[in-house]
PDB file with one MODEL, atoms N, CA, C and O in Angstrom:
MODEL        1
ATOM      1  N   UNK A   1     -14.283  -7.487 -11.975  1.00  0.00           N
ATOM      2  CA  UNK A   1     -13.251  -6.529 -12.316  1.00  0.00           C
ATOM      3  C   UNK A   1     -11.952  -6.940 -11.627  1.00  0.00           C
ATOM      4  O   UNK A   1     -11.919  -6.984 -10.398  1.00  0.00           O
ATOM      5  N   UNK A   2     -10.849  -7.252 -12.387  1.00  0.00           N
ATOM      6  CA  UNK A   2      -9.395  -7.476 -11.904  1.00  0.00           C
ATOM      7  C   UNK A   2      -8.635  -6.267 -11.748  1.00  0.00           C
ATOM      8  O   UNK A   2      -8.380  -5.405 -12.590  1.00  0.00           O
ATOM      9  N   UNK A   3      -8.337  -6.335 -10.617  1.00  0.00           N
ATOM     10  CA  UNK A   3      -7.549  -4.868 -10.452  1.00  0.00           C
ATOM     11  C   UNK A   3      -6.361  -5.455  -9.957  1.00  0.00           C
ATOM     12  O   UNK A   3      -6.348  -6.548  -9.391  1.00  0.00           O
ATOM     13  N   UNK A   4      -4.832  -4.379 -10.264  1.00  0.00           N
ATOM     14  CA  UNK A   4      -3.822  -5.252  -9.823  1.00  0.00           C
ATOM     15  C   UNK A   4      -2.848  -3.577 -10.219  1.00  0.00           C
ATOM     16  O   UNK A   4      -2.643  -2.874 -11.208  1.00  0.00           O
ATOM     17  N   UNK A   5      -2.432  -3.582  -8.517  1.00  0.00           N
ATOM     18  CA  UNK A   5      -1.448  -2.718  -8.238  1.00  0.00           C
ATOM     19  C   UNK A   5      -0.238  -3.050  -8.253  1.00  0.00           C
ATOM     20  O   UNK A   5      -0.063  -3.973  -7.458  1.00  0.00           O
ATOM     21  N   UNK A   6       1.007  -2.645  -8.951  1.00  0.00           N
ATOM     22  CA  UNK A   6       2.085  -3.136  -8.718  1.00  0.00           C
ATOM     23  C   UNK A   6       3.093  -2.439  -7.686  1.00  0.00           C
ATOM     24  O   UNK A   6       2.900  -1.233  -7.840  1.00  0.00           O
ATOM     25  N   UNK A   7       3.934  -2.599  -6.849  1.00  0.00           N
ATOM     26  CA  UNK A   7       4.252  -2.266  -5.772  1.00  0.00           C
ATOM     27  C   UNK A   7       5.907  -2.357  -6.313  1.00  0.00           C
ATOM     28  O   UNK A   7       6.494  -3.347  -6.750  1.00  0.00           O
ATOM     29  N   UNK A   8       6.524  -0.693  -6.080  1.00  0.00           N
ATOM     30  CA  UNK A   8       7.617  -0.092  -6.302  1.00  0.00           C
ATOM     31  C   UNK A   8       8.965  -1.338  -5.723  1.00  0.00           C
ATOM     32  O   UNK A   8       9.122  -1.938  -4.659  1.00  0.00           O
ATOM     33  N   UNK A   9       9.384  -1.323  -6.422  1.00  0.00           N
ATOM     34  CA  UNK A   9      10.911  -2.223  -6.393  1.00  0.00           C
ATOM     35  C   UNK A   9      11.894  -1.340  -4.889  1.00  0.00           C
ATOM     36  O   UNK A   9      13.080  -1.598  -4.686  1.00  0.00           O
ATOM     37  N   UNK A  10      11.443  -0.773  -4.397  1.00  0.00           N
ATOM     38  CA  UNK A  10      12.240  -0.351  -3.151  1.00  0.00           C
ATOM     39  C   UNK A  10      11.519  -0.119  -2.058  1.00  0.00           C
ATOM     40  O   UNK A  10      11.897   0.675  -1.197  1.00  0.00           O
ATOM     41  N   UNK A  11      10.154  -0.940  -1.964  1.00  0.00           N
ATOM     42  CA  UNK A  11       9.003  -1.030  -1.056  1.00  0.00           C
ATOM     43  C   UNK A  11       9.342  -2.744  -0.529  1.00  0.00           C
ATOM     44  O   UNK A  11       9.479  -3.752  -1.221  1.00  0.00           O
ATOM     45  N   UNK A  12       9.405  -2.560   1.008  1.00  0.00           N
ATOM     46  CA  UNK A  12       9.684  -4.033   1.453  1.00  0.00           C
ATOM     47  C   UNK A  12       8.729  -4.719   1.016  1.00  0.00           C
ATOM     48  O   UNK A  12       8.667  -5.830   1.542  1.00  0.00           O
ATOM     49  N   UNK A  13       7.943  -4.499   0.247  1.00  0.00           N
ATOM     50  CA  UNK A  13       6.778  -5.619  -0.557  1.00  0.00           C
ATOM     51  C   UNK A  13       6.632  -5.424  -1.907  1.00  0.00           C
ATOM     52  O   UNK A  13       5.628  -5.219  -2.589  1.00  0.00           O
ATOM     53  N   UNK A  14       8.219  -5.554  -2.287  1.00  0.00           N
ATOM     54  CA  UNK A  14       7.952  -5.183  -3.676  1.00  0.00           C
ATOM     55  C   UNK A  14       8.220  -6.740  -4.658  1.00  0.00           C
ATOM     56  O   UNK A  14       8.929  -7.743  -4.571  1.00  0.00           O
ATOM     57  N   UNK A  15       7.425  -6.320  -5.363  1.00  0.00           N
ATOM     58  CA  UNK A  15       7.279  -7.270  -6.581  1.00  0.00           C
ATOM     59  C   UNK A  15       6.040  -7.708  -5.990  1.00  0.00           C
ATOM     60  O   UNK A  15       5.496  -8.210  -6.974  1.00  0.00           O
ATOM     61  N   UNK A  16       5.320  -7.834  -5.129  1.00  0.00           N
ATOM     62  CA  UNK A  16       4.223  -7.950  -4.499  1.00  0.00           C
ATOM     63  C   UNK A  16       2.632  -7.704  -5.165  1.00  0.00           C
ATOM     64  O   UNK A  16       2.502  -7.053  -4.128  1.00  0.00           O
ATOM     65  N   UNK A  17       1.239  -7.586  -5.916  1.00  0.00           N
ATOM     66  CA  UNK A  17       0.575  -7.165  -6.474  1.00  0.00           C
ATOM     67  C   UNK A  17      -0.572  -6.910  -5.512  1.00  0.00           C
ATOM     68  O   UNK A  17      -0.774  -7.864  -4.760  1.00  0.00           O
ATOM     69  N   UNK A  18      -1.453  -5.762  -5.326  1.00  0.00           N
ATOM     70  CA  UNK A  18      -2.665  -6.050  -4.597  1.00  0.00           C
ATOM     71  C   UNK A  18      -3.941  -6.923  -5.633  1.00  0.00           C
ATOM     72  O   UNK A  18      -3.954  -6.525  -6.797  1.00  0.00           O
ATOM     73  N   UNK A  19      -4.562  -7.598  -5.426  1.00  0.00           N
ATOM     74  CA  UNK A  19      -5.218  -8.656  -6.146  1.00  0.00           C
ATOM     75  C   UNK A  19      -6.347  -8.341  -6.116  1.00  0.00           C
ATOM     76  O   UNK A  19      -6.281  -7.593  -5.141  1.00  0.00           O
ATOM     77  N   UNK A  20      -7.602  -8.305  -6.484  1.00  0.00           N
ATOM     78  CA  UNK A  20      -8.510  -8.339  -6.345  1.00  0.00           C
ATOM     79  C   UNK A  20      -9.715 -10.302  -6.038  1.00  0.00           C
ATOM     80  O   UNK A  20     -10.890 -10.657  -6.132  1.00  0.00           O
ATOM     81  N   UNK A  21      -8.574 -10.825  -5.727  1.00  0.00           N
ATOM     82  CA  UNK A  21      -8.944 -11.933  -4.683  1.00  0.00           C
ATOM     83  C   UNK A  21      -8.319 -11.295  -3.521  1.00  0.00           C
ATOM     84  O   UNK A  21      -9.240 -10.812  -2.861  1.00  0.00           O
ATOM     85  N   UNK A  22      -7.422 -11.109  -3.069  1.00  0.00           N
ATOM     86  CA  UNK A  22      -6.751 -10.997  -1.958  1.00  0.00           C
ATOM     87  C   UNK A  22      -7.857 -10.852  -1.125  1.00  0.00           C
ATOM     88  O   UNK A  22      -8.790 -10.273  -1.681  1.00  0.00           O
ATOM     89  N   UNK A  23      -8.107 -11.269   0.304  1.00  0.00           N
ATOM     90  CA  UNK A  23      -9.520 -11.081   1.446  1.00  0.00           C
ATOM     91  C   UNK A  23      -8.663  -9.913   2.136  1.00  0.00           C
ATOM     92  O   UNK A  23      -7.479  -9.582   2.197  1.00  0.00           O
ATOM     93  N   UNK A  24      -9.936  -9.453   2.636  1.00  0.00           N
ATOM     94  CA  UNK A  24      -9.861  -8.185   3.273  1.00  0.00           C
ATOM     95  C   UNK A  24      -8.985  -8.304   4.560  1.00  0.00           C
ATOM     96  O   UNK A  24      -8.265  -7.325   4.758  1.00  0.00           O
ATOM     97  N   UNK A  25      -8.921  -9.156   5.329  1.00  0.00           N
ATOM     98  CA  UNK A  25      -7.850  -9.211   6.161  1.00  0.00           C
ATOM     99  C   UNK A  25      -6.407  -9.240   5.245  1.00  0.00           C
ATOM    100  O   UNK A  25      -5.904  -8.118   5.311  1.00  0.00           O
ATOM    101  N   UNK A  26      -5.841  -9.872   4.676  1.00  0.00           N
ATOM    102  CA  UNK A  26      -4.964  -9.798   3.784  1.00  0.00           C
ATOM    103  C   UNK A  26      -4.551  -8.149   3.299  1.00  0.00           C
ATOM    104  O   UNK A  26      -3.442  -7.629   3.425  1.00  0.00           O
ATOM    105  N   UNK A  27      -5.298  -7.770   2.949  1.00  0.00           N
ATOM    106  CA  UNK A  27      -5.444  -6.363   1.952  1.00  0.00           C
ATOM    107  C   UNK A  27      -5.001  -5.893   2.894  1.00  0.00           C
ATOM    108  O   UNK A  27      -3.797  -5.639   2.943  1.00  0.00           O
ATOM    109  N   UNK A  28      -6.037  -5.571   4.176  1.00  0.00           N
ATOM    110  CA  UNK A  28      -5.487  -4.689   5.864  1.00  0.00           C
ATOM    111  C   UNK A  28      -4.134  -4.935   6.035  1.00  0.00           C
ATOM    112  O   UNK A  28      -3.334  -4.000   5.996  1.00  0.00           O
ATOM    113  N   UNK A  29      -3.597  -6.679   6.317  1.00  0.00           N
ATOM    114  CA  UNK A  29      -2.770  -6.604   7.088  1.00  0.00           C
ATOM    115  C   UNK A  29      -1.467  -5.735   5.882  1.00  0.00           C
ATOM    116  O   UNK A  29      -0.837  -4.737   6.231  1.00  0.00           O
ATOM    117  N   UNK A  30      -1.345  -6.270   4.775  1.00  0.00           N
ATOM    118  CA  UNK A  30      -0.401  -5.610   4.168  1.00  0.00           C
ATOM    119  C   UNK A  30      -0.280  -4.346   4.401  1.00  0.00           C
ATOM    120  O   UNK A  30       0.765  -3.973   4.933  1.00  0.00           O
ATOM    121  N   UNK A  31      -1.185  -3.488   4.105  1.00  0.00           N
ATOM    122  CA  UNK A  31      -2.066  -2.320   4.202  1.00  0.00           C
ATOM    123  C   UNK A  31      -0.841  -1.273   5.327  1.00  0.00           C
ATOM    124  O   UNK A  31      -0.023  -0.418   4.987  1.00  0.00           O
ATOM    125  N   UNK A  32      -1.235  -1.880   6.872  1.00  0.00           N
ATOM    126  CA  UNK A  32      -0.768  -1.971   8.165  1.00  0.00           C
ATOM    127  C   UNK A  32       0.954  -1.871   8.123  1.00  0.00           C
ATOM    128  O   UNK A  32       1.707  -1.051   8.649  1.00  0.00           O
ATOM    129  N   UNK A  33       1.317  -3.407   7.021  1.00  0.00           N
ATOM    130  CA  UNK A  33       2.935  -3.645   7.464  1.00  0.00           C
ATOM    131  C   UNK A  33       3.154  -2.420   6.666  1.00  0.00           C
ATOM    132  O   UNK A  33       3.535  -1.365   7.172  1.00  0.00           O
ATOM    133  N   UNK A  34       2.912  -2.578   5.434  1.00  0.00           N
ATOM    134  CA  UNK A  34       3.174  -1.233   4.590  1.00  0.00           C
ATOM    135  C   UNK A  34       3.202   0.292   5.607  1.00  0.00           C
ATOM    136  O   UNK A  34       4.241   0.928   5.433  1.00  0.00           O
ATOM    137  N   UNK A  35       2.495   0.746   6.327  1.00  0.00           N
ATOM    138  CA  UNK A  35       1.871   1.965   7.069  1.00  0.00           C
ATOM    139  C   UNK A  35       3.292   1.980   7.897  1.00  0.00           C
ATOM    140  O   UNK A  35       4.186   2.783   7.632  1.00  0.00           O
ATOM    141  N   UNK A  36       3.401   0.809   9.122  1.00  0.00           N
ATOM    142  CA  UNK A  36       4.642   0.252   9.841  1.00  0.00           C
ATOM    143  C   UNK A  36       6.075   1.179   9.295  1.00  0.00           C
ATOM    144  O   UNK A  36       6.653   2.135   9.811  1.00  0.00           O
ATOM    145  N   UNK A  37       6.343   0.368   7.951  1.00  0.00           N
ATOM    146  CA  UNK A  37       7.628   0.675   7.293  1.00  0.00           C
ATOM    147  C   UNK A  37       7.740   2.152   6.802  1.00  0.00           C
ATOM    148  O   UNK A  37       8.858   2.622   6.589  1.00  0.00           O
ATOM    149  N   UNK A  38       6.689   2.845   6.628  1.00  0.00           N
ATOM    150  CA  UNK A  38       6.869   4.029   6.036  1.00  0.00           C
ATOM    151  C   UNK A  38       7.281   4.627   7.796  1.00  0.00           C
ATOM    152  O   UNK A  38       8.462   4.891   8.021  1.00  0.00           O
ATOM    153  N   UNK A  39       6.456   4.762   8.696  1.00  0.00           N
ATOM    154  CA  UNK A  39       6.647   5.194  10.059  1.00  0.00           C
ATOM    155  C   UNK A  39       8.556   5.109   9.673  1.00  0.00           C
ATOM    156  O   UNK A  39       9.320   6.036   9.404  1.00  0.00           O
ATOM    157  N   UNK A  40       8.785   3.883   9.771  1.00  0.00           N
ATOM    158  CA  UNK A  40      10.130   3.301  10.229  1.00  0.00           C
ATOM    159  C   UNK A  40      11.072   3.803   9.109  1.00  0.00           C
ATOM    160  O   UNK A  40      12.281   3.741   9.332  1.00  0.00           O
ATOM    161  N   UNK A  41      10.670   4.256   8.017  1.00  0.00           N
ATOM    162  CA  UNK A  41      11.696   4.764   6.571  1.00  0.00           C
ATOM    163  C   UNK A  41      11.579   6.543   7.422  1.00  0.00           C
ATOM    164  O   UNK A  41      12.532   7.078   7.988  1.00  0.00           O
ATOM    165  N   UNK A  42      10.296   7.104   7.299  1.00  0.00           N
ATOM    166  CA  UNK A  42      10.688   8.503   7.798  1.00  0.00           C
ATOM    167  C   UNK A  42      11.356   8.871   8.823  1.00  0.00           C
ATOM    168  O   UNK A  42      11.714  10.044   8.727  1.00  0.00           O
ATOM    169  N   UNK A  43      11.722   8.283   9.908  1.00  0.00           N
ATOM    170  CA  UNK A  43      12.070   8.137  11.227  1.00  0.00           C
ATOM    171  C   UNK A  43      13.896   8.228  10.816  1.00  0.00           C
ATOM    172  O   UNK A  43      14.594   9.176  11.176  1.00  0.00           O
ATOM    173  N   UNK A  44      14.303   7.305  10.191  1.00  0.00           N
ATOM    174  CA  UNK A  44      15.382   6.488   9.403  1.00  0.00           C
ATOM    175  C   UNK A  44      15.832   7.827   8.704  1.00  0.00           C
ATOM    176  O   UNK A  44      16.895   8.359   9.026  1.00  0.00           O
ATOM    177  N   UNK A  45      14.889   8.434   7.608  1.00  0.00           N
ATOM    178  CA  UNK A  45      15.228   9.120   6.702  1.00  0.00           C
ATOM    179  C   UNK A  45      15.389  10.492   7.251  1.00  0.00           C
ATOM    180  O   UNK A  45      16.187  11.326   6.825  1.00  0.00           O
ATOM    181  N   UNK A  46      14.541  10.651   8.254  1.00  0.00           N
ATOM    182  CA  UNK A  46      14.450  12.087   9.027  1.00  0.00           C
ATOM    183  C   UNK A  46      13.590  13.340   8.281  1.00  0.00           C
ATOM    184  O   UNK A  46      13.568  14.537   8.569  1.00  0.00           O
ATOM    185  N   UNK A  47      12.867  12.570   7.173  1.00  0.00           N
ATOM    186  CA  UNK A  47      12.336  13.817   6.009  1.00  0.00           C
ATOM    187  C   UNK A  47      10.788  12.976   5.931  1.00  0.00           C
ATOM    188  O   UNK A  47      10.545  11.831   6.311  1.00  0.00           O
ATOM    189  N   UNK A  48       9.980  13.852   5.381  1.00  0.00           N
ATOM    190  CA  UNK A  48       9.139  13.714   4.824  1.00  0.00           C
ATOM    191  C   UNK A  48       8.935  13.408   3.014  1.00  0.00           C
ATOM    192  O   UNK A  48       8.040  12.949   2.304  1.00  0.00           O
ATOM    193  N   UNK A  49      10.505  14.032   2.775  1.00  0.00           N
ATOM    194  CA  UNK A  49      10.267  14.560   1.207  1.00  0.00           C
ATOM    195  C   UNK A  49      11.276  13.933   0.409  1.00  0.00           C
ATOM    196  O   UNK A  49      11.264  14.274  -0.774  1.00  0.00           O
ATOM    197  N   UNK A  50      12.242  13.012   0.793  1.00  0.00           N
ATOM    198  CA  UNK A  50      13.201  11.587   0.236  1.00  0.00           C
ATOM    199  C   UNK A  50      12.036  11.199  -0.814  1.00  0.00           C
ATOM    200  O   UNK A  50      10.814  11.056  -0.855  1.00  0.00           O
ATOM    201  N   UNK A  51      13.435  11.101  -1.819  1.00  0.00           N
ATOM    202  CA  UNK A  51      12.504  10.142  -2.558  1.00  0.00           C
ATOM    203  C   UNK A  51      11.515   8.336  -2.347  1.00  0.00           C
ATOM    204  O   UNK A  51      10.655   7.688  -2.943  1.00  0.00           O
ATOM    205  N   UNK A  52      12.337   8.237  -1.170  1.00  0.00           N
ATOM    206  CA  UNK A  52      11.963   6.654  -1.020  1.00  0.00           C
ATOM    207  C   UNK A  52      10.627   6.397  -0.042  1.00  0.00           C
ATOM    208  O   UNK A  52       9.809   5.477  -0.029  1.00  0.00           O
ATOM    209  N   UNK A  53      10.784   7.845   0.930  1.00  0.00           N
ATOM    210  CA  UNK A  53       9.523   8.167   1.209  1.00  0.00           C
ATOM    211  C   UNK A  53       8.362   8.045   0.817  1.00  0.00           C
ATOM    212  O   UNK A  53       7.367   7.584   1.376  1.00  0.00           O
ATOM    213  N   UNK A  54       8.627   8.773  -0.854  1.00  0.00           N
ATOM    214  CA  UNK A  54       7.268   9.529  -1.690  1.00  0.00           C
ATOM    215  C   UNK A  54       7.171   8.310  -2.216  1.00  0.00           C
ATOM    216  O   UNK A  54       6.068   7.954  -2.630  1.00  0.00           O
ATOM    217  N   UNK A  55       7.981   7.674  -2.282  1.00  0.00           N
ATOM    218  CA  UNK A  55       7.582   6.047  -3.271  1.00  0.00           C
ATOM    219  C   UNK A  55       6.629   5.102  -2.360  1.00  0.00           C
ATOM    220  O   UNK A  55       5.566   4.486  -2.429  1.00  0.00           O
ATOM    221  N   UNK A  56       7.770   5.403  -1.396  1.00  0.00           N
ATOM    222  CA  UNK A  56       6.228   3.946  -0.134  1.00  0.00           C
ATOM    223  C   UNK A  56       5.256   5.184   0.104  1.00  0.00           C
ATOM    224  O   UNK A  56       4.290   5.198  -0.659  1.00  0.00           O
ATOM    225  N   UNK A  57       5.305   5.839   0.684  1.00  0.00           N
ATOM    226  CA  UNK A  57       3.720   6.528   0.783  1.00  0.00           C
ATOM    227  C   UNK A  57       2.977   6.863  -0.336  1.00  0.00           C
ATOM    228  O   UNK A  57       1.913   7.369   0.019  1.00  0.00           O
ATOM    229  N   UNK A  58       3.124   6.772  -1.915  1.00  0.00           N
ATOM    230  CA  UNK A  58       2.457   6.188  -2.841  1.00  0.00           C
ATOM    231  C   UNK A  58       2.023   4.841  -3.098  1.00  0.00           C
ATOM    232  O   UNK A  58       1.018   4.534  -3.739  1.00  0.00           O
ATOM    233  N   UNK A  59       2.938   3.968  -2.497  1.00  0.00           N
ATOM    234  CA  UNK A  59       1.742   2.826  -2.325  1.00  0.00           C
ATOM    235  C   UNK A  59       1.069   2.680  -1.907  1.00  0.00           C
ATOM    236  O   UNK A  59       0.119   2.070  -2.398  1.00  0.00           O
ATOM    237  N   UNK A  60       1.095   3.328  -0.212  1.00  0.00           N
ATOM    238  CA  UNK A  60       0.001   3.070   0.571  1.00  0.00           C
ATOM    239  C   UNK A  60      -0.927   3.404   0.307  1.00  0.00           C
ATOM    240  O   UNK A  60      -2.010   3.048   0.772  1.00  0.00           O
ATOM    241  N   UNK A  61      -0.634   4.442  -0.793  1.00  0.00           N
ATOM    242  CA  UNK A  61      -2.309   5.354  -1.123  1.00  0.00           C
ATOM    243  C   UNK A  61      -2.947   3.997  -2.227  1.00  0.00           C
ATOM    244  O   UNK A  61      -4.066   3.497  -2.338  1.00  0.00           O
ATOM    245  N   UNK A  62      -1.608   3.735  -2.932  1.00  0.00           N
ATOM    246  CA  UNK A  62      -2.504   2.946  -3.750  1.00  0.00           C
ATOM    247  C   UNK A  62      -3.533   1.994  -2.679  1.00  0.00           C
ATOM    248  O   UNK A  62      -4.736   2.254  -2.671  1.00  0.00           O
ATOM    249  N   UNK A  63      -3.093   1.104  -1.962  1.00  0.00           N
ATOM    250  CA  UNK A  63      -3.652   0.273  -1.011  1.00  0.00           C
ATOM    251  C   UNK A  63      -4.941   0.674  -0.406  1.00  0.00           C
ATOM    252  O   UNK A  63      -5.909  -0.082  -0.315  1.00  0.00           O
ATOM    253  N   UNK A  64      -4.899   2.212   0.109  1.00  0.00           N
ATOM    254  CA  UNK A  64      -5.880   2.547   0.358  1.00  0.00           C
ATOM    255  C   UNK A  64      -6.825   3.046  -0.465  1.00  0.00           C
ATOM    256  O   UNK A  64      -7.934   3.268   0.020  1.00  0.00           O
ATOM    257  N   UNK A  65      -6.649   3.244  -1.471  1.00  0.00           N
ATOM    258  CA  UNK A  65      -7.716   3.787  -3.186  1.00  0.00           C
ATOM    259  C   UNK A  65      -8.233   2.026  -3.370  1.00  0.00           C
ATOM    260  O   UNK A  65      -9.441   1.990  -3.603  1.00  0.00           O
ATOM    261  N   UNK A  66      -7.708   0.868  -3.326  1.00  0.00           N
ATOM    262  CA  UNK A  66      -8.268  -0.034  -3.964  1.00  0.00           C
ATOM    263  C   UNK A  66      -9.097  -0.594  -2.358  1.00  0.00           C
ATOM    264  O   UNK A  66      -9.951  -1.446  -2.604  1.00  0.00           O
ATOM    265  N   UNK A  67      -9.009  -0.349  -1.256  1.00  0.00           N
ATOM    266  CA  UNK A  67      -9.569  -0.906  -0.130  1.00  0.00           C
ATOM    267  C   UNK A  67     -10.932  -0.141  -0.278  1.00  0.00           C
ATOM    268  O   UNK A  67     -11.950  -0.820  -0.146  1.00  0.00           O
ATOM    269  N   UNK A  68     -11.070   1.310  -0.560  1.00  0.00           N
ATOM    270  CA  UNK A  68     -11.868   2.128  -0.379  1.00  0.00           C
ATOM    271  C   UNK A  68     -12.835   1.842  -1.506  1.00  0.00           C
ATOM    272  O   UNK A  68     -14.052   1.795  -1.327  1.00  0.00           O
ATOM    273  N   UNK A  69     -12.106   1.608  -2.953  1.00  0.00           N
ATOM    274  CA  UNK A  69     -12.763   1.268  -3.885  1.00  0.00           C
ATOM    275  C   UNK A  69     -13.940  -0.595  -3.651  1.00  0.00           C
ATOM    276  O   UNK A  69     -15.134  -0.821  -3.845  1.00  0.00           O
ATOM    277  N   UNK A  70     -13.105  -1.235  -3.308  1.00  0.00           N
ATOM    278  CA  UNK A  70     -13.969  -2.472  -2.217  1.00  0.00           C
ATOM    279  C   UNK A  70     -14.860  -2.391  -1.252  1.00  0.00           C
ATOM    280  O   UNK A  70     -15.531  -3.333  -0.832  1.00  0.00           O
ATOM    281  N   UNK A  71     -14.885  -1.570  -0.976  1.00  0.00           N
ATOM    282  CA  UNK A  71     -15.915  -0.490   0.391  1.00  0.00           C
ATOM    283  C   UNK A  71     -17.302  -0.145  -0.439  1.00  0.00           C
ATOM    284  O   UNK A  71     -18.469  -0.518  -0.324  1.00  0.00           O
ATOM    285  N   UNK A  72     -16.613   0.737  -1.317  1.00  0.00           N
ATOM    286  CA  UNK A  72     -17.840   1.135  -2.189  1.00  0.00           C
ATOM    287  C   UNK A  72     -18.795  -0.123  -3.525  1.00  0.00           C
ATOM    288  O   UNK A  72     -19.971  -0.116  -3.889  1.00  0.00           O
ATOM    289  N   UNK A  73     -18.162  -0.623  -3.738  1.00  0.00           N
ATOM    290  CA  UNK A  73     -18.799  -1.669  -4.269  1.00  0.00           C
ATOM    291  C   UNK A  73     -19.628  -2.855  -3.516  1.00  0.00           C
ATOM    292  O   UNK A  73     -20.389  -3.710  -3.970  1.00  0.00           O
ATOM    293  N   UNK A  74     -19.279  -2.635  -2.466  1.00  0.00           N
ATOM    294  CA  UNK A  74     -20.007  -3.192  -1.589  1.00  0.00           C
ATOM    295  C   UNK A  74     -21.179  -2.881  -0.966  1.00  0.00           C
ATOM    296  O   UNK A  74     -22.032  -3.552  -0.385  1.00  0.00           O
ATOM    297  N   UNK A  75     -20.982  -1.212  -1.317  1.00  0.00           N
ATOM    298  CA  UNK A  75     -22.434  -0.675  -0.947  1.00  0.00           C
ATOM    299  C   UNK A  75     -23.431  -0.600  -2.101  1.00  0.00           C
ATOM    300  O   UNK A  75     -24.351   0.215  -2.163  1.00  0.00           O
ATOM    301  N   UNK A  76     -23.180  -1.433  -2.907  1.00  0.00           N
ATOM    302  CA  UNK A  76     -23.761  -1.440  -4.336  1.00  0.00           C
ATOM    303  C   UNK A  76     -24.367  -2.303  -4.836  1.00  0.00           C
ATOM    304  O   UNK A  76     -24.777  -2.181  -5.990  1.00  0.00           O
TER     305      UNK A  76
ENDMDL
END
């Protein structure tokens, strides 16, 4: 199964895809820098509720829906 997230044009990893080669260190570390920058955008932004916010902390979820989804197939 090819899975392939595309990552918002105002996310410091954008144009970026999560892969379903990508290795699990890979997946994490993005995962992590991604987690990093949102810290560093809300801090910046002073809100929770900016739009640029809701955009990177929708990726991360994506990141974490396809890590979790790798988790479970693994128990399979």
């Amino acid at each position: 199964m090819k899975y392939s997230a595309p990552i918002k044009s105002s996310s410091p990893l954008a144009g970026k895809r999560i892969q379903s080669y990508q290795t699990e260190d890979e997946l994490h570390t993005d995962a992590e820098n991604l987690r990093k920058k949102l810290v560093e955008l809300v801090c910046k932004e002073g809100t929770f509720s900016s739009l640029a916010v809701l955009e990177m902390s929708q990726q991360l979820d994506e990141y974490i829906v396809h890590m979790q989804k790798r988790i479970k197939s693994y128990k399979h």
